[in-house]
Z-matrix of the N, CA and C atoms (Angstrom, degrees):
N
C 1 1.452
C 2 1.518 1 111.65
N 3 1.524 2 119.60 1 -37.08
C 4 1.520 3 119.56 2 -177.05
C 5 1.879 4 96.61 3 -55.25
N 6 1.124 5 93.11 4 117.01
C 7 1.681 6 83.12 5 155.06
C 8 1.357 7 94.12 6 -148.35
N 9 1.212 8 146.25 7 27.63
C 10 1.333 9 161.47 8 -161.26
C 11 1.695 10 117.60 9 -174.93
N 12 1.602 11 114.05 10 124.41
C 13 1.583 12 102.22 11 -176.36
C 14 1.615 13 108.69 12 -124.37
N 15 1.025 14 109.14 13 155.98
C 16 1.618 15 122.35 14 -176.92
C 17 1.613 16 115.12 15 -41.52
N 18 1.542 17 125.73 16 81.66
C 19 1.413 18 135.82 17 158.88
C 20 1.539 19 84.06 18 144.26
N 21 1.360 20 148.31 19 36.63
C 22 1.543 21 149.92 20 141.41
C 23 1.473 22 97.43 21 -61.54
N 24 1.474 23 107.78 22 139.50
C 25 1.533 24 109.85 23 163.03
C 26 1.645 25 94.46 24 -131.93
N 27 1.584 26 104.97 25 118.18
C 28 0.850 27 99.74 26 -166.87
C 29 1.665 28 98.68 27 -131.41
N 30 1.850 29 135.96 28 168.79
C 31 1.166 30 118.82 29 165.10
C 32 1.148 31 114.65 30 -89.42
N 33 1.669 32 101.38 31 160.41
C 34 1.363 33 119.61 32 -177.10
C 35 1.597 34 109.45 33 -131.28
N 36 1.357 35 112.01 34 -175.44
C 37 0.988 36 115.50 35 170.57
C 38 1.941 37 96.61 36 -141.42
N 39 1.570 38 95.59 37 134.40
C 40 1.564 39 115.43 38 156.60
C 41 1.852 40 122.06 39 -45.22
N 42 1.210 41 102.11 40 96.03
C 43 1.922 42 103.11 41 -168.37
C 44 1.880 43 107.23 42 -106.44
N 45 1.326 44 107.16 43 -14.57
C 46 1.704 45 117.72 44 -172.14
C 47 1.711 46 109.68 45 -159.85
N 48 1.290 47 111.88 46 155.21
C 49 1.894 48 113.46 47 -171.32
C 50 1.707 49 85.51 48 -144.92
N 51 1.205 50 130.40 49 105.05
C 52 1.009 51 123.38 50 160.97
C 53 1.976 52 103.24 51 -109.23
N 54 1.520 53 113.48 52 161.07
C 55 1.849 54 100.93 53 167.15
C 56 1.136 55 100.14 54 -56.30
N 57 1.362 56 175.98 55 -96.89
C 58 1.287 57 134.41 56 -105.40
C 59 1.622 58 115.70 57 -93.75
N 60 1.275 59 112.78 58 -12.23
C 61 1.538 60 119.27 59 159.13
C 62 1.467 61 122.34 60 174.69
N 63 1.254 62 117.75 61 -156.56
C 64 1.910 63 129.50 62 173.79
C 65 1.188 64 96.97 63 -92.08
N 66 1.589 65 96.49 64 134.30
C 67 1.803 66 91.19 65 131.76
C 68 1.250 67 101.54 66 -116.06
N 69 1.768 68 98.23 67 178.95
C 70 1.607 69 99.60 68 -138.04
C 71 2.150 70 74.00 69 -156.23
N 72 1.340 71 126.39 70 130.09
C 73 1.256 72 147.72 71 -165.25
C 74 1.987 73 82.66 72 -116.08
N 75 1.637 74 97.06 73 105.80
C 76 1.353 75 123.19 74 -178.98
C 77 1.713 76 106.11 75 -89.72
N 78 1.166 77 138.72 76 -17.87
C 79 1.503 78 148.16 77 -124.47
C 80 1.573 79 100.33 78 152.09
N 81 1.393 80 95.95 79 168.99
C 82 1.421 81 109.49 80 170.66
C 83 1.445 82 139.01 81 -109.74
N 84 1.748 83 97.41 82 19.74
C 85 1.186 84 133.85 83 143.34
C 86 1.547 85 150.93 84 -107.61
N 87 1.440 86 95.17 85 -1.03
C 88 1.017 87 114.17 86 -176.94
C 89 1.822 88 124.02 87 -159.39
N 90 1.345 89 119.89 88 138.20
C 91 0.892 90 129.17 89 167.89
C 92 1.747 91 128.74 90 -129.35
N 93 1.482 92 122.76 91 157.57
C 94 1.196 93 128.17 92 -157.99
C 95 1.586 94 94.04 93 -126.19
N 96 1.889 95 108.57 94 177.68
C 97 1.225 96 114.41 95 166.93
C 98 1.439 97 116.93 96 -112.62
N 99 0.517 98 156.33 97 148.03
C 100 1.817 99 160.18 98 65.80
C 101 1.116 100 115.63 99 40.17
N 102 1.391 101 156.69 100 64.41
C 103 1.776 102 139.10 101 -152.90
C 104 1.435 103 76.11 102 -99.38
N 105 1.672 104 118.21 103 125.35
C 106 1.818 105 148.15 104 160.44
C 107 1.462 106 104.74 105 -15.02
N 108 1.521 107 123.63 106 -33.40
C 109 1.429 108 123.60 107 -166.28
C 110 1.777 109 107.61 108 -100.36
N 111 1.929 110 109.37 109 8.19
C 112 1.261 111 99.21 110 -166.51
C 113 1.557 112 86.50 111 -122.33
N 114 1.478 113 130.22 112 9.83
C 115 1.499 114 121.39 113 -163.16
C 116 1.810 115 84.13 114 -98.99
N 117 0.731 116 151.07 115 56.65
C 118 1.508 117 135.31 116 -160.17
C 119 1.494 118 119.12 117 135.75
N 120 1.835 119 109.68 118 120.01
C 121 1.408 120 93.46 119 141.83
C 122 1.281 121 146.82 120 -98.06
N 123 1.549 122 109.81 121 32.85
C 124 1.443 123 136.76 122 178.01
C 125 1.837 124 90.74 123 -96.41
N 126 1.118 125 98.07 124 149.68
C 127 1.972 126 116.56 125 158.00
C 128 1.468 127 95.95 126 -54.05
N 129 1.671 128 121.79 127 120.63
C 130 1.037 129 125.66 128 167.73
C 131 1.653 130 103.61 129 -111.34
N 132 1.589 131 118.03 130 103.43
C 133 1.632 132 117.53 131 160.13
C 134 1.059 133 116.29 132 -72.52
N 135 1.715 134 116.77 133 -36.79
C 136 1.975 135 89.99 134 -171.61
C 137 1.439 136 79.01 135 -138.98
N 138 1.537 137 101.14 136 135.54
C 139 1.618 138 113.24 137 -172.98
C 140 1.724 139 110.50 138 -71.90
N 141 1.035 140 89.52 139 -38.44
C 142 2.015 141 109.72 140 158.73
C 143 1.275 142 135.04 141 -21.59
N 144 1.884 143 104.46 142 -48.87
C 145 1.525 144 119.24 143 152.15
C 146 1.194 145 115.90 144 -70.31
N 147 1.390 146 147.18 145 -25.66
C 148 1.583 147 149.54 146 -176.16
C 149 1.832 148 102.34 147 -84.59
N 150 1.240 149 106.61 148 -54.13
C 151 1.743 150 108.53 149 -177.74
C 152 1.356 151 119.66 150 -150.28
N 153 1.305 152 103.24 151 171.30
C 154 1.626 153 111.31 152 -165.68
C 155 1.483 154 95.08 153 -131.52
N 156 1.353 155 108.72 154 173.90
C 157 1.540 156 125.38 155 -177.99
C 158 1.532 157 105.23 156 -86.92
N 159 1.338 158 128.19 157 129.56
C 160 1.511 159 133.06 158 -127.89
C 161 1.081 160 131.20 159 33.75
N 162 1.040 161 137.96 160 51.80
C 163 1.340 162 150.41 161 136.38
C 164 1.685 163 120.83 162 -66.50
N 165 1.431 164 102.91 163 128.32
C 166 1.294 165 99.35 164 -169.93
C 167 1.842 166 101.96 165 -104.23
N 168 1.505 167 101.62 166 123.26
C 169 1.530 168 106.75 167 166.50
C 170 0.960 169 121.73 168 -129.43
N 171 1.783 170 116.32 169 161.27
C 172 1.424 171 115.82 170 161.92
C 173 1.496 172 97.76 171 -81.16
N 174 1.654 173 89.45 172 150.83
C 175 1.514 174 102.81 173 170.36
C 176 1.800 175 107.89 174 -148.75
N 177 1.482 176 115.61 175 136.73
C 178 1.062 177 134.22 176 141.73
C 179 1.469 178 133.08 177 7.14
N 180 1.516 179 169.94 178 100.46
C 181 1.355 180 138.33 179 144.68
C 182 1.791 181 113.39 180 -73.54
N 183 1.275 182 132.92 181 81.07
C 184 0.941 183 134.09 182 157.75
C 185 1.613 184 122.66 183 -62.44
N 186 1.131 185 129.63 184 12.26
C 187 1.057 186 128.84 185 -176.78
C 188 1.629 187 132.44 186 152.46
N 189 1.202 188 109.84 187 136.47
C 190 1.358 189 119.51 188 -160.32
C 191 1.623 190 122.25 189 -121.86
N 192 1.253 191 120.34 190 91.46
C 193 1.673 192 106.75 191 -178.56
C 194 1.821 193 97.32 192 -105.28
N 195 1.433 194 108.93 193 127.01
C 196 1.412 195 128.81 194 177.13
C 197 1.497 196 101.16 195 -79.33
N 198 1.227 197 128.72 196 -50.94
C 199 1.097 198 144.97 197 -164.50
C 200 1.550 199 90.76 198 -58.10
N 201 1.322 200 134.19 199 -89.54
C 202 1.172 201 124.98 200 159.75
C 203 1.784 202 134.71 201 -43.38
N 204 0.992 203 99.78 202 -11.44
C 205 1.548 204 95.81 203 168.62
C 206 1.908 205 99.19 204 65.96
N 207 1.536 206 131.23 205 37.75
C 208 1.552 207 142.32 206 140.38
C 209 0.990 208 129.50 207 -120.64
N 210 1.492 209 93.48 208 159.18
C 211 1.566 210 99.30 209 -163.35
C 212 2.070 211 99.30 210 -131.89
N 213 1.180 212 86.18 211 123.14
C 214 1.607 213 95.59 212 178.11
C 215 1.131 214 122.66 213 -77.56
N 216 1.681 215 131.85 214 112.56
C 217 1.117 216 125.95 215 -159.26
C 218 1.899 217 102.13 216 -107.19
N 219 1.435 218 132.42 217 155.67
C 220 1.191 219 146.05 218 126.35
C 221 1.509 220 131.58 219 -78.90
N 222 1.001 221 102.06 220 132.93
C 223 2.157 222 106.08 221 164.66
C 224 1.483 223 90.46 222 -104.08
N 225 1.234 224 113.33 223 -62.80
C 226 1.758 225 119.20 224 -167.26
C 227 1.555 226 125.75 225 -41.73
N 228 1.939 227 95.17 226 -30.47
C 229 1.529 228 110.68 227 174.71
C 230 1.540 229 116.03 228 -77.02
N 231 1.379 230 109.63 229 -0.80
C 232 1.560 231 128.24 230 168.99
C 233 1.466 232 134.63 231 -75.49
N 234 1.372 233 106.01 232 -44.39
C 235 1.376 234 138.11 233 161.61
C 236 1.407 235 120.51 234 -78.91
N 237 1.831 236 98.43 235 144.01
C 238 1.361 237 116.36 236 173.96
C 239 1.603 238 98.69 237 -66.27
N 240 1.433 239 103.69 238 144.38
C 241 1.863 240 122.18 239 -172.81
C 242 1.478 241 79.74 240 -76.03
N 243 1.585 242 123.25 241 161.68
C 244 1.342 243 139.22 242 -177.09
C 245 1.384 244 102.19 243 -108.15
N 246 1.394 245 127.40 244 119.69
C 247 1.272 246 140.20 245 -176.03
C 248 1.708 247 106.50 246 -48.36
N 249 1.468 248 111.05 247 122.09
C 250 1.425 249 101.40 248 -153.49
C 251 2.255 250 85.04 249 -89.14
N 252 1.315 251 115.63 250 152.56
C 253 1.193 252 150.66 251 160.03
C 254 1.483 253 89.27 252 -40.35
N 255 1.658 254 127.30 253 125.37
C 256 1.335 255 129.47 254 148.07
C 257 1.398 256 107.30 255 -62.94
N 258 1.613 257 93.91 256 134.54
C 259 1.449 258 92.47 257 158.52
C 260 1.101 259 134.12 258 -105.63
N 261 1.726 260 145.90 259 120.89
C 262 1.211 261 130.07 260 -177.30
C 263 1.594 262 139.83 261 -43.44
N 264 1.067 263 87.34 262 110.76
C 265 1.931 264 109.69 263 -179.74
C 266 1.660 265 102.77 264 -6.87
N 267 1.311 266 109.86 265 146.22
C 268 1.330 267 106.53 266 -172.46
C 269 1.288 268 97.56 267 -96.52
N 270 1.481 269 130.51 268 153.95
C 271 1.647 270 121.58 269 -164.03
C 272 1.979 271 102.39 270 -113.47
N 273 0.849 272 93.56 271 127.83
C 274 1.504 273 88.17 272 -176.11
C 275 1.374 274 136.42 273 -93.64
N 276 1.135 275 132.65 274 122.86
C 277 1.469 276 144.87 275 -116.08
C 278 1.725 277 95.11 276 -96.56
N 279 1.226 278 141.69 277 128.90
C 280 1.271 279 141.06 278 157.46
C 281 1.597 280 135.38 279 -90.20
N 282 1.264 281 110.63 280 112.99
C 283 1.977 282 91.98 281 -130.35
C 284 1.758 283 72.03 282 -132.64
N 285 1.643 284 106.93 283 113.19
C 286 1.403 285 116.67 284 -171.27
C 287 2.314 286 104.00 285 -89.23
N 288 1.391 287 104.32 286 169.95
C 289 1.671 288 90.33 287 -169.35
C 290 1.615 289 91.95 288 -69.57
N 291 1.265 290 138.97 289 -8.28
C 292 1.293 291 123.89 290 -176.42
C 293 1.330 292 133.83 291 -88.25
N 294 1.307 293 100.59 292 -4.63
C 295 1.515 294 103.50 293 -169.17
C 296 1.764 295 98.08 294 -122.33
N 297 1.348 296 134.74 295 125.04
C 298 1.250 297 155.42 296 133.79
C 299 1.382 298 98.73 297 13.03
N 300 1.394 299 111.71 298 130.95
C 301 1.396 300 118.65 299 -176.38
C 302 1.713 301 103.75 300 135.46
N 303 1.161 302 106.97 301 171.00
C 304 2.006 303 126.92 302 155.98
C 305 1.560 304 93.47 303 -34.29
N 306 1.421 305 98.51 304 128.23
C 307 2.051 306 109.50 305 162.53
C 308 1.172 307 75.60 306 -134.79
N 309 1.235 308 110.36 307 -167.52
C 310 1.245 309 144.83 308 163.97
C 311 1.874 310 114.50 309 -89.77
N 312 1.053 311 105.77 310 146.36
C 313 1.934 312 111.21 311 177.16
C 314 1.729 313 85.11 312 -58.49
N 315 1.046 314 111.19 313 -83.25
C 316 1.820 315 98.88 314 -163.21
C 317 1.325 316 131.85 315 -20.28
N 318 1.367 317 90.18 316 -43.57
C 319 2.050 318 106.65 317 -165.11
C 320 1.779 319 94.71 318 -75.37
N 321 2.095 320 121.70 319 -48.09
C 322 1.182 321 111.69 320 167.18
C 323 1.692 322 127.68 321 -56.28
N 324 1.514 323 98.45 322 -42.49
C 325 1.909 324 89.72 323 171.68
C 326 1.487 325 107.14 324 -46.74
N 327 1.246 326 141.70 325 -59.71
C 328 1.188 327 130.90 326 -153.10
C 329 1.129 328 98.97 327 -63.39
N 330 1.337 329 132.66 328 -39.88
C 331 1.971 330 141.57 329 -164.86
C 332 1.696 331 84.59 330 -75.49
N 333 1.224 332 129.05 331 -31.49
C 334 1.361 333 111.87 332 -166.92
C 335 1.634 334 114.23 333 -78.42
N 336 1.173 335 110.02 334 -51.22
C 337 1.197 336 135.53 335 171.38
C 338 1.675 337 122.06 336 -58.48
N 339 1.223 338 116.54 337 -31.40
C 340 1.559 339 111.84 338 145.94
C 341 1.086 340 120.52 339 -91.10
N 342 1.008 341 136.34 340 -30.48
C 343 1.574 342 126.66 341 159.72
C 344 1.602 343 108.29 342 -41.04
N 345 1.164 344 127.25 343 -61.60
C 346 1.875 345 140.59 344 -178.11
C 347 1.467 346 83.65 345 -55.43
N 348 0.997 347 139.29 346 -56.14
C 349 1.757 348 134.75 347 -143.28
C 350 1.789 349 92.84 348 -79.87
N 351 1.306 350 107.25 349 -30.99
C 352 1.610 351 114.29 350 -179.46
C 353 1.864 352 120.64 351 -61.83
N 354 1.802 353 87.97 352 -44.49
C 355 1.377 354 101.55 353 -158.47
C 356 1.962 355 96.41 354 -81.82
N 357 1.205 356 111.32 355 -52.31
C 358 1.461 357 105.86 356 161.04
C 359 1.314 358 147.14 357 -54.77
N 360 1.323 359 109.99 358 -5.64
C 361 1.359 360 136.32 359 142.34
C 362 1.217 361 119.20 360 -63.71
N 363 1.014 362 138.78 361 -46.30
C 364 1.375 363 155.12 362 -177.19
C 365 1.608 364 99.87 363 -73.26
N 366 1.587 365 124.20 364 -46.28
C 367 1.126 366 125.05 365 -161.64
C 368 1.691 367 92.82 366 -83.39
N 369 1.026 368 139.27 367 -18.60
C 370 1.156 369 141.84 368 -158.67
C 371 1.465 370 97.09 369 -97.31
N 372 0.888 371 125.42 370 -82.52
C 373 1.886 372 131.96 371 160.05
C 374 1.550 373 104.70 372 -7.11
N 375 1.399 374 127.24 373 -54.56
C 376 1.536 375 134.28 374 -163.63
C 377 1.453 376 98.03 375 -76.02
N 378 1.797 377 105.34 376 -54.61
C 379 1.768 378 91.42 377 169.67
C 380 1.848 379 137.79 378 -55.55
N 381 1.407 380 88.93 379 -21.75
C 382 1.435 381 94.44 380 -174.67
C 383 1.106 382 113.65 381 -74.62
N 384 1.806 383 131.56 382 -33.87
C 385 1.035 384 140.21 383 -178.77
C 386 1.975 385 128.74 384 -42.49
């Protein structure tokens, strides 16, 4: 069955489109799959828009189970990666103990704990009366 080994890029042709991917007829003994997340490094929803049944591609050997008799194919491992978009610096937020938002547990225990020390004061005063 080896007539192809794990990092061959070899052509194929598109033979089946099911949702979770292609298969793709490597030889004329053998064929591999396509898993939906390897045809693209774009989000692929419907494999349908990327390829059709005869379609001729290069594809990948990422992988080989004998035991099962498949062969894991790439398109995406074919292609140059697409220079990803910088993203702007994330700006970081300055969030003082007074104003509403993330503190820290420490800085709230103390706010908690005089607040309680306040209100039982108060409760104590009402009993004494």
């Amino acid at each position: 069955m080896q007539d192809v080994n794990v990092g061959d890029i070899v052509e194929g042709k598109v033979t089946g489109i099911k949702p979770f991917g292609a298969f793709v007829a490597i030889n004329e003994n053998q064929q591999g799959l396509v898993h939906i997340s390897e045809i693209s490094h774009e989000y692929v929803k419907d494999i349908n828009e990327h390829l059709s049944v005869g379609d001729s591609v290069n594809v990948k050997v990422i992988k080989i189970d004998e035991d099962a008799g498949k062969v894991s194919l790439s398109i995406r491992a074919t292609q140059p990666k697409p220079q990803s978009q910088s993203k702007p610096p994330k700006r970081e937020k300055q969030q003082s103990a007074d104003k509403p938002g993330f503190n820290t547990l420490e800085a709230k225990l103390k706010d908690w704990l005089k607040e309680s020390n306040e209100k039982q004061a108060q409760l104590n005063k009402r009993l004494n009366k």
